[in-house]
MDAnalysis code that builds the backbone (N, CA, C; Angstrom):
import MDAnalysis as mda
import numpy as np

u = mda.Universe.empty(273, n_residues=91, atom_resindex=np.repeat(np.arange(91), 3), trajectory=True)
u.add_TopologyAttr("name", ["N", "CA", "C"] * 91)
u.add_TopologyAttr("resid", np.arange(1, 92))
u.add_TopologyAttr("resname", ["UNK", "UNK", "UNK", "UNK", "UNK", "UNK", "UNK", "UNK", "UNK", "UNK", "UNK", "UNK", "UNK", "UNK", "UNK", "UNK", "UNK", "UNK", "UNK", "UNK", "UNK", "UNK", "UNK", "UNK", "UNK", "UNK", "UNK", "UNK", "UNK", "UNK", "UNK", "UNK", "UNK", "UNK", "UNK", "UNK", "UNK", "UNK", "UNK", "UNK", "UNK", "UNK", "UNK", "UNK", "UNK", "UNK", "UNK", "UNK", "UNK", "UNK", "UNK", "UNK", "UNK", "UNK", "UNK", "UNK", "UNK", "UNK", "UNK", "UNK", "UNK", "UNK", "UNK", "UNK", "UNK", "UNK", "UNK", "UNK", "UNK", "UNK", "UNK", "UNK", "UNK", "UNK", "UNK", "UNK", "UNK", "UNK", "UNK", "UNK", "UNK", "UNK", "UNK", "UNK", "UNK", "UNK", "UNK", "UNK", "UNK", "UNK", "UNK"])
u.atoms.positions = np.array([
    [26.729, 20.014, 26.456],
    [25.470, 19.323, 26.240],
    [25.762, 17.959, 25.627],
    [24.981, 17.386, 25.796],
    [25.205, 15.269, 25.199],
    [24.344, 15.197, 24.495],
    [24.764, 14.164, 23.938],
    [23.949, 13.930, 22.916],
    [22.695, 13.045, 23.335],
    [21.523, 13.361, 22.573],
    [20.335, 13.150, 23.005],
    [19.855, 11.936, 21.965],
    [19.331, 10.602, 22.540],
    [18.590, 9.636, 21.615],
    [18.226, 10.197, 20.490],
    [17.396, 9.498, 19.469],
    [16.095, 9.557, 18.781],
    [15.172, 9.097, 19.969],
    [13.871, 9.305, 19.398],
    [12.421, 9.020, 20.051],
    [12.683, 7.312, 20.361],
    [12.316, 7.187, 21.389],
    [12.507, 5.677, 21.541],
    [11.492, 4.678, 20.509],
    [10.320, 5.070, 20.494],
    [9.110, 5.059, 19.672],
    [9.181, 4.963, 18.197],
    [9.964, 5.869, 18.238],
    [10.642, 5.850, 16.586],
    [11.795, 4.618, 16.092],
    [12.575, 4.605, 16.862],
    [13.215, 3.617, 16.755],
    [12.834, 2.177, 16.606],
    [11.957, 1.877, 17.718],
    [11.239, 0.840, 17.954],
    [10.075, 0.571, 17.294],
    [9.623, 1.859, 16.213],
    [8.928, 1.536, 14.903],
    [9.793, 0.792, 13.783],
    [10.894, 1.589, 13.321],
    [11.626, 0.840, 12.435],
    [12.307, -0.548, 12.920],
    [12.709, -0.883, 14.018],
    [12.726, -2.186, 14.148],
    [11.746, -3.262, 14.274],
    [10.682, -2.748, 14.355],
    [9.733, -3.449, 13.926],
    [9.529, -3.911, 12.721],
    [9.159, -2.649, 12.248],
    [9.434, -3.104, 10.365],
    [10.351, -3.756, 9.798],
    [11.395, -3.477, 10.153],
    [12.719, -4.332, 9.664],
    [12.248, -6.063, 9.841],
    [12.283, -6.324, 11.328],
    [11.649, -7.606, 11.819],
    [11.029, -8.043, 10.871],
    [9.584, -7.466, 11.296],
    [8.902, -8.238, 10.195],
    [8.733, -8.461, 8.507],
    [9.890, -7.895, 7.762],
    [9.765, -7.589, 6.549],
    [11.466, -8.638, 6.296],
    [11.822, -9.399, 7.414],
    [12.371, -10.335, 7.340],
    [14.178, -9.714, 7.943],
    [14.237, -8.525, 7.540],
    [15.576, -7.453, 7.539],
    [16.215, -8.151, 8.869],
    [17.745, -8.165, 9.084],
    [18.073, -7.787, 10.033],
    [18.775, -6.621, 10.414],
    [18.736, -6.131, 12.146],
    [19.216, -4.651, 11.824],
    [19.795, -4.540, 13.605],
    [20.558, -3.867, 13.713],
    [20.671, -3.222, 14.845],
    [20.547, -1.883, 15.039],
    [20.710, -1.277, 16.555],
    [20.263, 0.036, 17.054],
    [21.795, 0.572, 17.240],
    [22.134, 1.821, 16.673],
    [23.274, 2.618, 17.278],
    [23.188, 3.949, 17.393],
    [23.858, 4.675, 18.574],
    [24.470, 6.170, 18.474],
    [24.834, 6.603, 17.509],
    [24.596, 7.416, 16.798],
    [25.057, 8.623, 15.965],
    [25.447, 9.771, 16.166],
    [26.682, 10.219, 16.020],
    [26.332, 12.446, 15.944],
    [26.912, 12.552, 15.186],
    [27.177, 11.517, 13.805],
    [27.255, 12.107, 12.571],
    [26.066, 13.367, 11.987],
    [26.859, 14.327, 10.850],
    [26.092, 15.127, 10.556],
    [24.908, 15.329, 9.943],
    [24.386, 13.535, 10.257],
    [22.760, 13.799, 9.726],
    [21.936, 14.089, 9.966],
    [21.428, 14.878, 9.179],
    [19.530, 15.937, 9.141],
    [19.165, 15.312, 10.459],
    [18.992, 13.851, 10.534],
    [17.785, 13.544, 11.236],
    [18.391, 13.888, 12.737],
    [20.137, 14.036, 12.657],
    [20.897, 14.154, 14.249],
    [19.720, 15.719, 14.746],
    [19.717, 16.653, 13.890],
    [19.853, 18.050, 14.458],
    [17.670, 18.184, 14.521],
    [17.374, 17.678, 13.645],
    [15.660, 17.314, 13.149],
    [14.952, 16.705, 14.362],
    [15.470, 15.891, 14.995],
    [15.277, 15.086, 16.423],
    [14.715, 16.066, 17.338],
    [15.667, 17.297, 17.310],
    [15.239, 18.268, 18.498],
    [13.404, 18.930, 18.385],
    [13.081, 18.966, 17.074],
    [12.124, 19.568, 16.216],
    [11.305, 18.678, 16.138],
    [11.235, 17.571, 15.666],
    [10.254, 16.644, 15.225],
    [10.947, 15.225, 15.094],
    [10.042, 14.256, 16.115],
    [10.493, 13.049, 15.499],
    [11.011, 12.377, 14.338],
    [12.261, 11.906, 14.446],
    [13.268, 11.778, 13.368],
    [14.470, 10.309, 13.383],
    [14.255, 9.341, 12.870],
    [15.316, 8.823, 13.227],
    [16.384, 8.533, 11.220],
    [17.173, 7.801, 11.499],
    [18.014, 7.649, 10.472],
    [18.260, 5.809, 10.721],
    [18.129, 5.778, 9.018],
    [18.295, 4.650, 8.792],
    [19.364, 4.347, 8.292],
    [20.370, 3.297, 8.119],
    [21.406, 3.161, 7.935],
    [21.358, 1.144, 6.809],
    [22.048, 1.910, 6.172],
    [22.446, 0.402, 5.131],
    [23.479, -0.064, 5.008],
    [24.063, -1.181, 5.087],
    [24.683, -1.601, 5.121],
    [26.022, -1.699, 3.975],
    [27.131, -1.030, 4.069],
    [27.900, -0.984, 3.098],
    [29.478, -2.203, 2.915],
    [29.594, -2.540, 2.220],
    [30.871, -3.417, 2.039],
    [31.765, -3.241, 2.716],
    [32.432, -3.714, 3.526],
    [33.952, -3.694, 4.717],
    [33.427, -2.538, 5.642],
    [32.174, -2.017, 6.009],
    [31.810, -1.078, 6.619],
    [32.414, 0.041, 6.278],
    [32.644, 0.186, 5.053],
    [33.687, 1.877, 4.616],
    [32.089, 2.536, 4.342],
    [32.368, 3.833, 4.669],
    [31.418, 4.614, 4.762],
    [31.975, 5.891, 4.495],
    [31.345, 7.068, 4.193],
    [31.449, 8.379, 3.995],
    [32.788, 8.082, 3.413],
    [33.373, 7.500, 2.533],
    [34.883, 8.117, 1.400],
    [34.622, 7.274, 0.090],
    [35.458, 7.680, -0.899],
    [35.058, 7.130, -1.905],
    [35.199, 5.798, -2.264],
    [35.776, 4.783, -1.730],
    [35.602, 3.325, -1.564],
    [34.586, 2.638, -0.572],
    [33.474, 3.836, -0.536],
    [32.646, 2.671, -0.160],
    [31.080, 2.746, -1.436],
    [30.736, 1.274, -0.807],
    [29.966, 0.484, -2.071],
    [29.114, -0.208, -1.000],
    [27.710, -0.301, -1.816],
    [26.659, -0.870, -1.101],
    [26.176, -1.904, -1.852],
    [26.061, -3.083, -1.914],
    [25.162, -3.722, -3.048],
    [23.766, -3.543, -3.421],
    [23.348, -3.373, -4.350],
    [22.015, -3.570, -4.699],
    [21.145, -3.897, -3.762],
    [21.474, -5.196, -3.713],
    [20.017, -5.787, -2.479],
    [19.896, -4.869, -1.354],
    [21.215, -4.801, -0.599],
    [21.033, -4.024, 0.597],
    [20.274, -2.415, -0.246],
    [20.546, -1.600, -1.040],
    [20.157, -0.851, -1.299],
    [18.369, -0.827, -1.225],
    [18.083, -1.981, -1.646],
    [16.701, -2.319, -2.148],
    [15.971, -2.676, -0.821],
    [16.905, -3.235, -0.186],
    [16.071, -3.858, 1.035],
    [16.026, -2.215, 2.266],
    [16.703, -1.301, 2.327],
    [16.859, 0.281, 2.988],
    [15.652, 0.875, 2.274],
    [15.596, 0.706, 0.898],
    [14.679, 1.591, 0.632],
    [13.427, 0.418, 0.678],
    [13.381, -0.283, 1.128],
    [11.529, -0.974, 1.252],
    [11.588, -0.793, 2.828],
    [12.622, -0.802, 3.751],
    [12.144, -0.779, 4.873],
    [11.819, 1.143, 5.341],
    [12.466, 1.963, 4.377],
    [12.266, 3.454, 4.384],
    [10.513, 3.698, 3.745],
    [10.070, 2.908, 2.994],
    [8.646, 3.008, 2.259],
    [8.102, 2.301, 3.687],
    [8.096, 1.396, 4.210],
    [7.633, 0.744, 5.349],
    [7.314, 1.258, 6.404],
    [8.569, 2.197, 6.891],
    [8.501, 2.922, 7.914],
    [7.261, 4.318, 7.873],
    [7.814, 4.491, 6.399],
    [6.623, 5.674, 6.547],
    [5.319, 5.564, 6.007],
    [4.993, 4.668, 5.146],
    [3.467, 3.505, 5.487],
    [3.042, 4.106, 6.963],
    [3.896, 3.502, 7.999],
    [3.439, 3.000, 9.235],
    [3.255, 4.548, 9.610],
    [4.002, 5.343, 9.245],
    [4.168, 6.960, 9.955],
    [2.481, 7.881, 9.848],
    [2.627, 7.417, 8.552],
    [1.473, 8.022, 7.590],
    [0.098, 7.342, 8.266],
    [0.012, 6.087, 8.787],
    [-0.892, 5.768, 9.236],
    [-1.223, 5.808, 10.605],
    [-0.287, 7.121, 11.512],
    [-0.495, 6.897, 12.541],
    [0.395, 6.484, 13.767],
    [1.098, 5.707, 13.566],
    [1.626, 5.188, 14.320],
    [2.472, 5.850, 15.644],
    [2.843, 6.971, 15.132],
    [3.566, 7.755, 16.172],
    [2.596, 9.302, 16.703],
    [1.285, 9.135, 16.186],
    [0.501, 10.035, 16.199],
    [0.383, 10.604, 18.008],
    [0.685, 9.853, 18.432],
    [0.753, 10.104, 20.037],
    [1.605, 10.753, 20.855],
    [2.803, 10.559, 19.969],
    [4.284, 11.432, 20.730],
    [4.849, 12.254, 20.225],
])
């Protein structure tokens, strides 16, 4: 079996938000072991991702700065603003 998107809808909610809340961001594949990989099948789900220093990720030298921290979690309050109001109420 392959691996299956997120909701296109979903995706294309949070890049929206990002957009307009000034963020920049791109779209990638995942089948890392996150919630939202296996949650997808169940209920619309995507995963947001922040940006960490030299791109080290998952070991113990990696480090995120503040801002980026701050700016993940306003576009995570953003996204689900938009959730809460509807926005994906259709799919």
């Amino acid at each position: 079996m392959g691996v299956a998107p997120f909701l296109p809808a979903g995706v294309d909610l949070a890049a929206r938000a990002a957009s307009e809340l000034g963020f920049s961001y791109r779209t990638m594949m995942t089948i890392a072991g996150h919630d939202s990989v296996n949650m997808k099948d169940v209920a619309p789900a995507i995963t947001l991702f922040v940006s960490s220093v030299a791109g080290i990720s998952h070991d113990e030298g990696e480090f995120t700065r503040d801002q980026d921290i701050c700016a993940g979690t306003e576009l995570l309050a953003e996204v689900v603003h938009r959730l809460m109001s509807g926005a994906l109420d259709d799919h």
